[in-house]
C-alpha positions as CSV (number, residue, x, y, z in Angstrom):
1,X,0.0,0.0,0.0
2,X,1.1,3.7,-0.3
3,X,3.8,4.5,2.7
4,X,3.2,8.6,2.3
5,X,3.7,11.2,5.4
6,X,2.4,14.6,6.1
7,X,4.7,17.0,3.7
8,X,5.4,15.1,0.9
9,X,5.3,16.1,-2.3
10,X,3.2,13.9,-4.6
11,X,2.0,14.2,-8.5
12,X,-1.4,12.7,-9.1
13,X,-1.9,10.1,-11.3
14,X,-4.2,10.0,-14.1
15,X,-6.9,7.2,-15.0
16,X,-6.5,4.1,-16.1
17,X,-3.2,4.7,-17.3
18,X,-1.6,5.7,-13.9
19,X,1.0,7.9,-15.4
20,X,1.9,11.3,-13.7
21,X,0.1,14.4,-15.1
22,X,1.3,17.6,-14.4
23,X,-0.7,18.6,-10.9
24,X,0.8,18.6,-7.8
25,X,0.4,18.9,-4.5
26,X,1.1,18.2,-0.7
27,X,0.1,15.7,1.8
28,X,-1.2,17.8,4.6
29,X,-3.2,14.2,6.4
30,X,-4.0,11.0,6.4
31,X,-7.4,9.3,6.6
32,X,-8.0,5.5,7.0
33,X,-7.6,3.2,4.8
34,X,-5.0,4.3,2.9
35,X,-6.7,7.7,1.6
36,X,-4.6,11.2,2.0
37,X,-5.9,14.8,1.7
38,X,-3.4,16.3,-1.0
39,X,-3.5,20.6,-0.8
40,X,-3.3,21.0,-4.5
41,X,-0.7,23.2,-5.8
42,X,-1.4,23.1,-9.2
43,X,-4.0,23.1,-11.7
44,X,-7.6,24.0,-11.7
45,X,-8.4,23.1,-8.0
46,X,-5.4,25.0,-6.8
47,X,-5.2,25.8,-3.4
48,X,-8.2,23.0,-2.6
49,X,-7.5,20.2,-0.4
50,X,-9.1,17.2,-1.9
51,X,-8.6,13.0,-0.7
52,X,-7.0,10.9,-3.0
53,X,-6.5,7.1,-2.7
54,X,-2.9,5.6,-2.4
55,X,-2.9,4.7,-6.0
56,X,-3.6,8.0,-7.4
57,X,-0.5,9.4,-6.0
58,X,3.1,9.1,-7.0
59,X,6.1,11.1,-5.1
60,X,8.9,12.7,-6.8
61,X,11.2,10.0,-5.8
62,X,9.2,7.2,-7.5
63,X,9.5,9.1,-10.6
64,X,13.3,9.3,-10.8
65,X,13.7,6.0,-10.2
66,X,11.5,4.5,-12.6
67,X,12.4,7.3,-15.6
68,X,13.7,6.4,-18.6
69,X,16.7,8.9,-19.4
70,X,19.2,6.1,-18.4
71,X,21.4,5.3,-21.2
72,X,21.2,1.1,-22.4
């Protein structure tokens, strides 16, 4: 399940896809079962705190590992 803490910085995820789309946002608290309130800091609900479930999220970390500007 999603490990995420107050103060992260997370991307949201878009549907069905699950890739990263350019809104962003802050985890500012947790709710049960695995469901966070993100304060949005981009896009049109800026400023908006909104829930989001684990899967919809993505932190900045998980995208720099899995990117694909490594050289094969």
């Amino acid at each position: 399940m999603g490990e995420y803490r107050k103060g992260d910085r997370v991307f949201i995820r878009d549907y069905p896809f699950g890739n990263p789309t350019n809104v962003s946002g802050i985890i500012v608290g947790i709710l049960k079962s695995d469901v966070y309130n993100v304060k949005l800091e981009s896009g049109y609900n800026e400023g908006r705190i909104l829930p989001f479930k684990y899967w919809k999220l993505l932190t900045i970390s998980e995208i720099s590992e899995n990117s694909c500007d490594s050289e094969e």
